[in-house]
C-alpha positions as semicolon CSV with decimal commas, in nm:
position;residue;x (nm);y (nm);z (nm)
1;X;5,091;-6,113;-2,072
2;X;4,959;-5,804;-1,891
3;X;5,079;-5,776;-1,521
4;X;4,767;-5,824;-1,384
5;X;4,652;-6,147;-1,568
6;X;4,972;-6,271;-1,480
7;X;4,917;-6,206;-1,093
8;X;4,593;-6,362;-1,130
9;X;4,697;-6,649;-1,286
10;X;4,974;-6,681;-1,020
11;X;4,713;-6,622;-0,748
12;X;4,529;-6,895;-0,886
13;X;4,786;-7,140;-0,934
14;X;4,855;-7,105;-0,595
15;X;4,547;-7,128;-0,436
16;X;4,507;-7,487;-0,641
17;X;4,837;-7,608;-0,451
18;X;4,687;-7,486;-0,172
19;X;4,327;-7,692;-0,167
20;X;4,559;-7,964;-0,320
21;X;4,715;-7,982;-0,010
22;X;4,472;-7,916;0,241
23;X;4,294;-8,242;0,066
24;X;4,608;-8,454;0,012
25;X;4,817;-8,361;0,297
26;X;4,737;-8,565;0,619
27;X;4,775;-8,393;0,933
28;X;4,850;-8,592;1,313
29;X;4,497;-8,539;1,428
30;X;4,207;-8,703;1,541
31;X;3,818;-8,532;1,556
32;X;3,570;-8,642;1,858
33;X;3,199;-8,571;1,792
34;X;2,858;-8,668;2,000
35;X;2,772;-9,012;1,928
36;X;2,468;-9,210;2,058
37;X;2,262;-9,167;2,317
38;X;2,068;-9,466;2,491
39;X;1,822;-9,520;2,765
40;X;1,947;-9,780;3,046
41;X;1,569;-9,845;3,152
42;X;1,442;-9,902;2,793
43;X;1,502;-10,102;2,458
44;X;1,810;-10,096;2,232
45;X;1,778;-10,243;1,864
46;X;1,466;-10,468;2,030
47;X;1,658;-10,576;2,356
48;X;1,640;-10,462;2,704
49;X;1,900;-10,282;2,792
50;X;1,889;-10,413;3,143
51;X;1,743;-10,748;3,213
52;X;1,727;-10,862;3,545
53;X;1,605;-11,261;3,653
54;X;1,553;-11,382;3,985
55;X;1,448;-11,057;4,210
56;X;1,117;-10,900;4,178
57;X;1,154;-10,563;3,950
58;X;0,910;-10,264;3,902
59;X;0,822;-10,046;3,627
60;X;0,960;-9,741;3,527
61;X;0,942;-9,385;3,290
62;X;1,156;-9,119;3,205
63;X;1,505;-9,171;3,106
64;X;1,863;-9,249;3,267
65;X;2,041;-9,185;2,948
66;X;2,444;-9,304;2,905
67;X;2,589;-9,069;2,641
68;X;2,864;-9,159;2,383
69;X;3,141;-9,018;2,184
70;X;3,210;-9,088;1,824
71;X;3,616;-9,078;1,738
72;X;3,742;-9,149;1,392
73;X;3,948;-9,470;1,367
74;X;4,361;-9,514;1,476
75;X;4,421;-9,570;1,078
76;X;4,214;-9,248;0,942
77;X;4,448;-8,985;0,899
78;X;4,279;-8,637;0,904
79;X;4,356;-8,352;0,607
80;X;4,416;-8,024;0,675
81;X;4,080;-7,908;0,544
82;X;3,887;-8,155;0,761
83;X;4,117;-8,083;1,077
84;X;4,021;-7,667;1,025
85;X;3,634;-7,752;0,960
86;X;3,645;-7,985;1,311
87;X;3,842;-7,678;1,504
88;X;3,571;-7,458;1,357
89;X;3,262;-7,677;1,435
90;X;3,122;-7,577;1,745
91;X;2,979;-7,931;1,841
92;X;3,294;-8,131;1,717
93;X;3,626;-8,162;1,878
94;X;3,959;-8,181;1,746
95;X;4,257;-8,331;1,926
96;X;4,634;-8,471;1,849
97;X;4,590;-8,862;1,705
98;X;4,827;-8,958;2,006
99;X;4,578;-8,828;2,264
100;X;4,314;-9,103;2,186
101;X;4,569;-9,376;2,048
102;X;4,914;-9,331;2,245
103;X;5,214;-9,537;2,128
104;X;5,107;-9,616;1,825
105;X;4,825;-9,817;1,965
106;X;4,580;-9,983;1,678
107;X;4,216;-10,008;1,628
108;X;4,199;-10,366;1,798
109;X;4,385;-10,284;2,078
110;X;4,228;-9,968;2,154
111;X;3,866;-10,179;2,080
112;X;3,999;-10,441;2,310
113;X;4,067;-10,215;2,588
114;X;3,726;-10,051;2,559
115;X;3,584;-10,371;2,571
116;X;3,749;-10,497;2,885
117;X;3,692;-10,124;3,031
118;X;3,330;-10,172;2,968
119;X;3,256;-10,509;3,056
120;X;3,466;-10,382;3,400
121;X;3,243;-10,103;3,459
122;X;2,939;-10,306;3,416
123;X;3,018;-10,503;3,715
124;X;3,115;-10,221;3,915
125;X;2,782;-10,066;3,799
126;X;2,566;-10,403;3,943
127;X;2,806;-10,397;4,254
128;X;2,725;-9,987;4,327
129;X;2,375;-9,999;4,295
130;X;2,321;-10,360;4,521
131;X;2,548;-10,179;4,792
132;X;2,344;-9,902;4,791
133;X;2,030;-10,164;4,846
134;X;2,201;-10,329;5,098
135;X;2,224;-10,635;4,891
136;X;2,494;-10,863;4,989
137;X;2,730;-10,903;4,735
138;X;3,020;-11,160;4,724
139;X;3,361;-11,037;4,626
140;X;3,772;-11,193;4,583
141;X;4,104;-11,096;4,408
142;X;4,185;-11,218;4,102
143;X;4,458;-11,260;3,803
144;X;4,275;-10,988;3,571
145;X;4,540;-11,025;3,282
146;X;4,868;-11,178;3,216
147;X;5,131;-10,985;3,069
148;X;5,325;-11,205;2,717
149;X;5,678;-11,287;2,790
150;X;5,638;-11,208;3,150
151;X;5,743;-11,399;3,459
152;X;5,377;-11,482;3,539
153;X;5,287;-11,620;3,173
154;X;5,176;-12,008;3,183
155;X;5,163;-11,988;3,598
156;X;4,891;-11,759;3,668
157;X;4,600;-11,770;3,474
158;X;4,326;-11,473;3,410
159;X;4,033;-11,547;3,665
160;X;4,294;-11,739;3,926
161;X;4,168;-11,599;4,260
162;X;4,482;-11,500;4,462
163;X;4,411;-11,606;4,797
164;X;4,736;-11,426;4,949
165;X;5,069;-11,335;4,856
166;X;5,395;-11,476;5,027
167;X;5,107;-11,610;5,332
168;X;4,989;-11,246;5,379
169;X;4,583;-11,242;5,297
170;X;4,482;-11,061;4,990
171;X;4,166;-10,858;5,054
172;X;4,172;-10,565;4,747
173;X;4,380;-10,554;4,398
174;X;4,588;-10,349;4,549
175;X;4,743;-10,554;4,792
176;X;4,910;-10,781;4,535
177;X;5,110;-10,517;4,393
178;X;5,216;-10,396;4,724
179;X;5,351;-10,713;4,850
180;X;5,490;-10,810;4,522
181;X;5,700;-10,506;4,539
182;X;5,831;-10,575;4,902
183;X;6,115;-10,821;4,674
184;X;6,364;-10,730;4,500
185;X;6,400;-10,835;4,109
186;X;6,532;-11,167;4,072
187;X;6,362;-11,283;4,416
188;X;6,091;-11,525;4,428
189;X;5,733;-11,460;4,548
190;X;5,470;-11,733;4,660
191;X;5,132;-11,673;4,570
192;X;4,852;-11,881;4,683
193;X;4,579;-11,966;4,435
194;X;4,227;-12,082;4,343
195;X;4,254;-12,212;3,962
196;X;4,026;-12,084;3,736
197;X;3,870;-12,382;3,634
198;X;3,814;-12,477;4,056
199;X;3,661;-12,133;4,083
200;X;3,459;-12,170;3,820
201;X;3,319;-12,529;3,905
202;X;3,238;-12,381;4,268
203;X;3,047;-12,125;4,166
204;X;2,853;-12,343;3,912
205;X;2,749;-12,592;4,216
206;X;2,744;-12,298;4,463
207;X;2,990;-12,464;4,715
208;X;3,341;-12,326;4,847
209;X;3,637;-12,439;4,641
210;X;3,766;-12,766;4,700
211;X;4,156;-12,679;4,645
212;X;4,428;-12,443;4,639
213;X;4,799;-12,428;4,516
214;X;5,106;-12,262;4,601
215;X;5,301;-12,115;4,273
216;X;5,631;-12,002;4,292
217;X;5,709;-11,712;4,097
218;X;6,073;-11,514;4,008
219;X;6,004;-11,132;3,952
220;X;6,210;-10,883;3,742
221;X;6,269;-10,593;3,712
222;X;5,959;-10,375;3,591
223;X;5,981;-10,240;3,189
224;X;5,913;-9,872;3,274
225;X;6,232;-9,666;3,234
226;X;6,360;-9,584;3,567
227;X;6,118;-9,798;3,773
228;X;6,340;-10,060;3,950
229;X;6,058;-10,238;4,117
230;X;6,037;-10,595;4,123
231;X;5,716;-10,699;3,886
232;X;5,585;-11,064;3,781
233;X;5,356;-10,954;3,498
234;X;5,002;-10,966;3,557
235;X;4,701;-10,688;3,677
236;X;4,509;-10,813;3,936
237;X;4,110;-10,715;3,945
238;X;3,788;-10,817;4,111
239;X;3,527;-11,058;4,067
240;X;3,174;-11,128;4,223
241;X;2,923;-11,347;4,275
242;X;2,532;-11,183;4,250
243;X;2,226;-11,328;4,444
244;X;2,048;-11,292;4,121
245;X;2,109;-11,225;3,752
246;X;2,165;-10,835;3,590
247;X;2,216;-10,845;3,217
248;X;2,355;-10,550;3,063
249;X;2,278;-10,579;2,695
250;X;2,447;-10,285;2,449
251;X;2,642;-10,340;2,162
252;X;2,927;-10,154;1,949
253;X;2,983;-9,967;2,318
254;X;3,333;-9,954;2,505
255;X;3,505;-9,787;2,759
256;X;3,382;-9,747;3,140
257;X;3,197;-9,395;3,143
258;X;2,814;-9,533;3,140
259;X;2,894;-9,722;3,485
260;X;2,681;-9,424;3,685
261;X;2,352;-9,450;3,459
262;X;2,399;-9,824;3,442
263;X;2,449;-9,857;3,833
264;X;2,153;-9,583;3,819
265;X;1,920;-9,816;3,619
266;X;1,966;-10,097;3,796
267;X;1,871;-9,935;4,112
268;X;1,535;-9,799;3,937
269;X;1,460;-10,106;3,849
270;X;1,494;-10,295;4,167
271;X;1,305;-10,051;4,379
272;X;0,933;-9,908;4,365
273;X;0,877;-9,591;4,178
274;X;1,031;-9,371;3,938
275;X;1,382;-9,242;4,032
276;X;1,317;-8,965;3,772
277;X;0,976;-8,855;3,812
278;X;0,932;-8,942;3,461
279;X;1,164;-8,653;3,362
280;X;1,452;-8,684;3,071
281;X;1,834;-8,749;3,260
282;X;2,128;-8,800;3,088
283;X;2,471;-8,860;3,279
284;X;2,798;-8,986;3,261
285;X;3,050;-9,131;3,502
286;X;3,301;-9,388;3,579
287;X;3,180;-9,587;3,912
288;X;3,398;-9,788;4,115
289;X;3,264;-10,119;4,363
290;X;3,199;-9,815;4,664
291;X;2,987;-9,606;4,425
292;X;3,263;-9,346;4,322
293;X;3,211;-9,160;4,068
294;X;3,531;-9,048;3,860
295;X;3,569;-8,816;3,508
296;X;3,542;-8,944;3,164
297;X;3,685;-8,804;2,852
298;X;3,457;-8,616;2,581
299;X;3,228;-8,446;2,826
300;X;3,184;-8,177;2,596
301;X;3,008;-8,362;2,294
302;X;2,787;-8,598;2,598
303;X;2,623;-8,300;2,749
304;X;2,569;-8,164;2,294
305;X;2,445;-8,505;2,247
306;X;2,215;-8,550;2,543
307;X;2,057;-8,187;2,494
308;X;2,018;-8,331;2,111
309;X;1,829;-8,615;2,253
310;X;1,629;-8,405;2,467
311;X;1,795;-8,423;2,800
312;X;1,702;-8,117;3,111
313;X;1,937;-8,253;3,305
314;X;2,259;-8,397;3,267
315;X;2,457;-8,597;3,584
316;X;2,802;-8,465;3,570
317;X;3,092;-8,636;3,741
318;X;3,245;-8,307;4,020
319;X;3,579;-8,341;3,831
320;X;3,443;-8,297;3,469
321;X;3,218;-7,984;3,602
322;X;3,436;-7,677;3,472
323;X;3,476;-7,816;3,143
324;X;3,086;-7,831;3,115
325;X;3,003;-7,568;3,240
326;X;3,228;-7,386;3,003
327;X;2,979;-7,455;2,728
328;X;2,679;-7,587;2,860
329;X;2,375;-7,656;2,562
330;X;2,083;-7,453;2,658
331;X;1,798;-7,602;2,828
332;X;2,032;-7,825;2,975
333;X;2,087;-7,793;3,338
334;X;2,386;-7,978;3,502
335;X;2,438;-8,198;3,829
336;X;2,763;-8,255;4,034
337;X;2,762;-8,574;4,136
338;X;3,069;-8,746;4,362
339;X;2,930;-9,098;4,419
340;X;2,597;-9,276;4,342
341;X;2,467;-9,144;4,658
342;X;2,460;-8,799;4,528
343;X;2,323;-8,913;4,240
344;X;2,013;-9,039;4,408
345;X;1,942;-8,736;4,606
346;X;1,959;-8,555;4,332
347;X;1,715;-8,755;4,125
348;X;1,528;-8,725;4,457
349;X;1,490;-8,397;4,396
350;X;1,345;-8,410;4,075
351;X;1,073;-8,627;4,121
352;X;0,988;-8,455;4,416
353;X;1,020;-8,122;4,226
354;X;1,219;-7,954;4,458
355;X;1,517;-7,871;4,252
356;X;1,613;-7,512;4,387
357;X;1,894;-7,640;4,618
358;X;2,033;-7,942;4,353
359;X;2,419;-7,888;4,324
360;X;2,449;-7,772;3,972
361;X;2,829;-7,663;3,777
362;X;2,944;-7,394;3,778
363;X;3,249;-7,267;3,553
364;X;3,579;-7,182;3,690
């Protein structure tokens, strides 16, 4: 065989192996891309995204827009050809599997925890926004979860309202932590309780609860390597009570990054006028109970999906700002925001048209 057929051949051969196993071979990555994009003051598969009963609401226009991120699934494993094509598409991102599933974590539980972020950052969302009306809004501690096997398992229960810890008053999640960790492990902790079920019946014939117990509890050490602190297994959380009913209807969505255009929506809603001037705004952001506004993951593929969409503006939590900046879609200007406050003013500004001072990012 001539030399040169024979290097051709070769050349071939190995390209084959190659493609084989770019296709075959599957590499520890996962790809992010823009997913949907919904408006909080319209319709979503026939529904209202926001419904709100017993409060006089107003009409509004233009669009307060939560943005999404598509991720492929904890048991896809990415080949090497699809992993290159994702690091070469501009709009898609590719990361290591680990970063969006750590510790081996599966679909459910990573579908569970978006589901329990999201239905958290919906109440936050209703909280922010009545605040910033001035609407009084009832609040307490309670047992958020219950860690298996733990200490706490079988006496606590998720929605228990803890009332204090060893007689000190509980006002904030926090506090429960803090005083747990004043023992040492093996040393026994006294909370004092609403049950569920009491808390529940209260709040269904709007009185105060009738009863409280005392539960005795043993802590241990905690599981983290290292951390000697005394633990009894549970996360504590918030609940409320609203003067009225807000309905946040949106399916097949997790996490807690739409609780700024939620909070947002609600507020436009509840008050005369249009808090965008009938203009196209698309956001993201965390929100905590004071209005807060923290980063989210993906920020990248919001800000491509929302220009998609047709957003002009995008509100962009301060510590996400750089990494938008970086690569902002044209035609798509973008807002700092801190808290909800800022958020207002800056919609503010829109309507009003007066945009030439609104704090935009900037790259680093």
């Amino acid at each position: 065989m001539p030399r040169r057929t024979a290097t051709m051949l070769a050349s071939t051969l190995m390209l084959i192996v190659l493609l084989c196993a770019g296709v075959f071979i599957p590499v520890p990555y996962a790809e992010m891309s823009p997913g949907p994009t919904v408006n909080t003051l319209g319709d979503h598969d026939g529904e209202p995204v926001l419904r709100i009963d017993g409060r006089k609401t107003y009409p509004t226009d233009g669009h307060l827009n939560m943005t999404t991120v598509r991720v492929t699934s904890a048991d896809y494993r990415m080949n090497l050809v699809e992993a290159v094509y994702g690091w070469l598409a501009h709009d898609n991102k590719v990361v290591p599997h680990d970063t969006l599933y750590p510790d081996g974590k599966t679909e459910e539980q990573s579908t569970q925890e978006n589901a329990e972020e999201f239905s958290q950052s919906q109440e936050s969302a209703k909280v922010a926004a009545l605040k910033e009306l001035d609407v009084p809004v009832k609040s307490w501690v309670i047992v958020s979860t219950v860690v298996k096997d733990s200490p706490a398992e079988g006496r606590l229960h998720a929605g228990d309202v803890i009332k204090s810890v060893d007689g000190s008053a509980v006002r904030e999640p926090a506090d429960v932590a803090e005083l747990v960790t004043r023992h040492k492990p093996g040393e026994d902790v006294v909370f004092t309780i609403v049950p569920a079920k009491e808390q529940a019946a209260a709040e269904k014939e709007n009185r105060a609860p009738k009863r409280t117990e005392k539960v005795t509890i043993t802590t241990r050490a905690s599981d983290d390597a290292g951390d000697e602190r005394a633990v009894v297994g549970i996360a504590a959380g918030t609940d409320h009570t609203f003067p009225f009913t807000i309905d946040i209807e949106l399916a097949d969505v997790g996490g807690p990054s739409a609780g700024l255009m939620f909070a947002l929506g609600i507020y436009d809603k509840l008050t005369p006028g249009s808090l965008t001037g009938g203009k196209f705004v698309a956001g993201t952001g965390t929100i905590d109970d004071a209005g807060k506004v923290g980063p989210i993951g993906g920020i990248e593929m919001k800000t491509v999906g929302a220009r998609a969409k047709g957003a002009e503006y995008f509100l962009t939590p301060a510590d996400n700002c750089a990494a938008a900046a970086a690569d902002t879609p044209e035609g798509l200007t973008l807002i700092k925001v801190d808290t909800i406050h800022d958020a207002l003013g800056a919609l503010e500004d829109l309507d009003s048209g007066d945009t030439a001072d609104l704090p935009t990012c900037t790259a680093s």
